[in-house]
C-alpha positions as CSV (number, residue, x, y, z in Angstrom):
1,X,0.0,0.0,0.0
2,X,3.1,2.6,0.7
3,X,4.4,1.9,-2.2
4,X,1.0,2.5,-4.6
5,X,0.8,5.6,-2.3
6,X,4.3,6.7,-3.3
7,X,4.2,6.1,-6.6
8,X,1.0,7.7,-7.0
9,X,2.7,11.0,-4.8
10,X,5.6,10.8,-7.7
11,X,3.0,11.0,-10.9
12,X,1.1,13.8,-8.7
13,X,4.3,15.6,-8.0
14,X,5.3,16.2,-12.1
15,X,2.0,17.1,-12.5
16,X,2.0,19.8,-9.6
17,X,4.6,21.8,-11.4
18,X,2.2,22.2,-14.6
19,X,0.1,24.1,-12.0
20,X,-0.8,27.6,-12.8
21,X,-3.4,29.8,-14.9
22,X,-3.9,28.9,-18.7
23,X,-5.3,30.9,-21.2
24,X,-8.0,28.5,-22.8
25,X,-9.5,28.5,-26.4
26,X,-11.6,26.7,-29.0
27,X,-10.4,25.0,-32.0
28,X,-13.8,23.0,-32.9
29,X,-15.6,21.4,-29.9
30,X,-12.1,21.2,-28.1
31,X,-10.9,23.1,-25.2
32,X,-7.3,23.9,-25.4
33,X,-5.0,25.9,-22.6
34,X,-1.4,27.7,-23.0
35,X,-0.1,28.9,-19.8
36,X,-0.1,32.7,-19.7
37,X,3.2,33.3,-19.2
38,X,3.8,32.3,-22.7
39,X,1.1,34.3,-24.1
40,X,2.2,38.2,-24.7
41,X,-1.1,39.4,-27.0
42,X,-4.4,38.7,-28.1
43,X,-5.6,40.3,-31.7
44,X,-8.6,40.5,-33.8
45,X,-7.9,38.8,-37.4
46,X,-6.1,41.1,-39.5
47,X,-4.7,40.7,-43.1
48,X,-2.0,38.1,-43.2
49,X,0.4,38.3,-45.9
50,X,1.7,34.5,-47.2
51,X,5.2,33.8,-47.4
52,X,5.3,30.7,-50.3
53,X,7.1,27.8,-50.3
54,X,5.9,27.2,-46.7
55,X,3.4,24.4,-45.0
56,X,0.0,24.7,-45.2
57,X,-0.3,25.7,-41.9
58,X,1.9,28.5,-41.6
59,X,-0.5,30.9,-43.0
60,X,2.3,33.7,-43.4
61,X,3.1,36.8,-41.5
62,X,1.7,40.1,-40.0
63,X,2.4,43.3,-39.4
64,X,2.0,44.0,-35.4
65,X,3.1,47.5,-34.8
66,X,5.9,47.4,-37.0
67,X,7.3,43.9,-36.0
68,X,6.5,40.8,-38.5
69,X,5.2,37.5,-36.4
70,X,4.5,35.1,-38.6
71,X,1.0,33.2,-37.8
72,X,0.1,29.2,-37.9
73,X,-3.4,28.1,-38.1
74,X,-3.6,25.9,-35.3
75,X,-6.5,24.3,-36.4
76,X,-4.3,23.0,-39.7
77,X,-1.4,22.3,-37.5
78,X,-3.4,19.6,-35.4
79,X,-4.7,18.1,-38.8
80,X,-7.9,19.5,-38.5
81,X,-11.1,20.6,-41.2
82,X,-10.3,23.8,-42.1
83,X,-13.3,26.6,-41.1
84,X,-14.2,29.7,-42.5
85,X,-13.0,32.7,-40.3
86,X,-15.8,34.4,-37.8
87,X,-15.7,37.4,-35.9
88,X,-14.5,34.9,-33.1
89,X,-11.5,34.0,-34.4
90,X,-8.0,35.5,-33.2
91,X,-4.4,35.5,-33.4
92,X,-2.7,34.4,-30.0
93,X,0.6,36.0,-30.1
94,X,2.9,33.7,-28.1
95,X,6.8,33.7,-27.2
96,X,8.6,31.1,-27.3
97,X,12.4,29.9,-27.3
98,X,14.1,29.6,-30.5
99,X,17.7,28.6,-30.9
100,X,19.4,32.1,-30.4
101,X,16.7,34.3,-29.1
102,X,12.8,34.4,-28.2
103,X,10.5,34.4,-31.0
104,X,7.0,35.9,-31.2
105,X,4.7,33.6,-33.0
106,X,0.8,34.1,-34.0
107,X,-1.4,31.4,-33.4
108,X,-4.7,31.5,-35.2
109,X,-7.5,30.2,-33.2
110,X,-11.2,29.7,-33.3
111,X,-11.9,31.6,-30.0
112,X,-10.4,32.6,-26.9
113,X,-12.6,31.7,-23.9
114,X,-11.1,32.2,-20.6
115,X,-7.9,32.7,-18.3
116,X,-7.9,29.5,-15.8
117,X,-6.2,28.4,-12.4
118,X,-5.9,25.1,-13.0
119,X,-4.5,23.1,-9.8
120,X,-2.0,20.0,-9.6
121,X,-5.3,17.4,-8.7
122,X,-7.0,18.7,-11.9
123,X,-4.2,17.8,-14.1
124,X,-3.7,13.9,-15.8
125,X,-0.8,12.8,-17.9
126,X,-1.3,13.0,-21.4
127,X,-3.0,9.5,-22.7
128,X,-0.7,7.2,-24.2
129,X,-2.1,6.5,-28.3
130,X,1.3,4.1,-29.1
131,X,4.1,4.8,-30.9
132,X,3.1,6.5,-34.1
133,X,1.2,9.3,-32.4
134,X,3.0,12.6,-31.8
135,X,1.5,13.9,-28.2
136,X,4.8,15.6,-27.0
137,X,3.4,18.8,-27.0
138,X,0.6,18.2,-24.7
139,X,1.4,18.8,-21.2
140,X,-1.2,17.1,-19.6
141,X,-5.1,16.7,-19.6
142,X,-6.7,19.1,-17.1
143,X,-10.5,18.6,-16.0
144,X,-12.3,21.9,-14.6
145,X,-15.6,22.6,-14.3
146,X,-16.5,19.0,-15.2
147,X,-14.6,19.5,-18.7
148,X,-11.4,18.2,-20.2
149,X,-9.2,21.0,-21.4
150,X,-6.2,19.6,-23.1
151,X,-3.1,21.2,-22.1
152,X,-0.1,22.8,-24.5
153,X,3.3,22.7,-24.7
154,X,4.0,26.6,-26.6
155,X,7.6,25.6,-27.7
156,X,6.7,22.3,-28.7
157,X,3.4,22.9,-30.9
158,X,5.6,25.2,-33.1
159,X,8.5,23.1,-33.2
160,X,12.1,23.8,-33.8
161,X,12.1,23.4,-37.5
162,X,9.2,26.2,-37.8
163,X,10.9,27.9,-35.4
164,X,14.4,28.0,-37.3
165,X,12.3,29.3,-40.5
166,X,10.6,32.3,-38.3
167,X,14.1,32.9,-36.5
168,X,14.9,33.9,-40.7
169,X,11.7,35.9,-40.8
């Protein structure tokens, strides 16, 4: 029994440091959160100038008081049907660590809901979906308010290699 209890202290402990509020917003039906530290702006849809030659969903780049952030479509990102843009969606304008400096990066969401406090006993492990899946940039699955709001991982949803291209931009 000391032994379940510790082991089930260790898994509670990693998850305790995940701790802390979390901007949440829609892509579909889904619930998504990125903590706030990571988040520096939230925009209105503006005119987004494509850069070619790029993937699908990196729709291209704005200009945000004289700075260019280029701007993913999250929803294209995670492999999802694409949507016509409302009066909802927004560009999330996140920093995150490139190889030499921080980099500002756009995210292109359906809506933003909320800012939660999301405590250590609310957050679960991400699910394990086998080898092939690629779930390293969910932190973990936090349930509030009788919902599951799955967690993410700023650096890792843009990944290094977009992040080398914007480090160029």
């Amino acid at each position: 029994m000391e032994a379940a209890e510790a082991v089930r202290g260790e898994s509670v402990g990693g998850v305790q440091a995940l701790e802390g509020k979390y901007l949440t917003f829609a892509l579909g039906k889904e619930e998504y959160g990125i903590g706030i530290l990571k988040v520096r702006e939230i925009i209105g849809l503006m005119e987004i100038t494509a850069v070619p030659h790029t993937p699908a969903y990196i729709k291209g780049v704005i200009n945000l008081r004289g700075r260019v952030i280029p701007v993913l479509d999250l929803r294209l990102k995670f492999e999802m049907a694409s949507e016509e843009y409302t009066e909802r969606t927004c560009i999330i304008v996140v920093e995150v660590q490139g190889e030499s400096a921080a980099v500002q990066v756009g995210m292109l969401v359906d809506s933003v809901s909320e800012v939660l406090n999301v405590v250590g006993q609310e957050i679960e492990p991400p699910p394990a979906f086998g080898g092939s899946t690629e779930t390293a940039f969910i932190l973990g699955m936090a349930k509030v308010k009788g919902e599951v709001k799955i967690l993410l991982d700023a650096d890792r949803v843009i990944g290094s290699g977009e992040l080398a291209q914007f480090e160029a931009v």
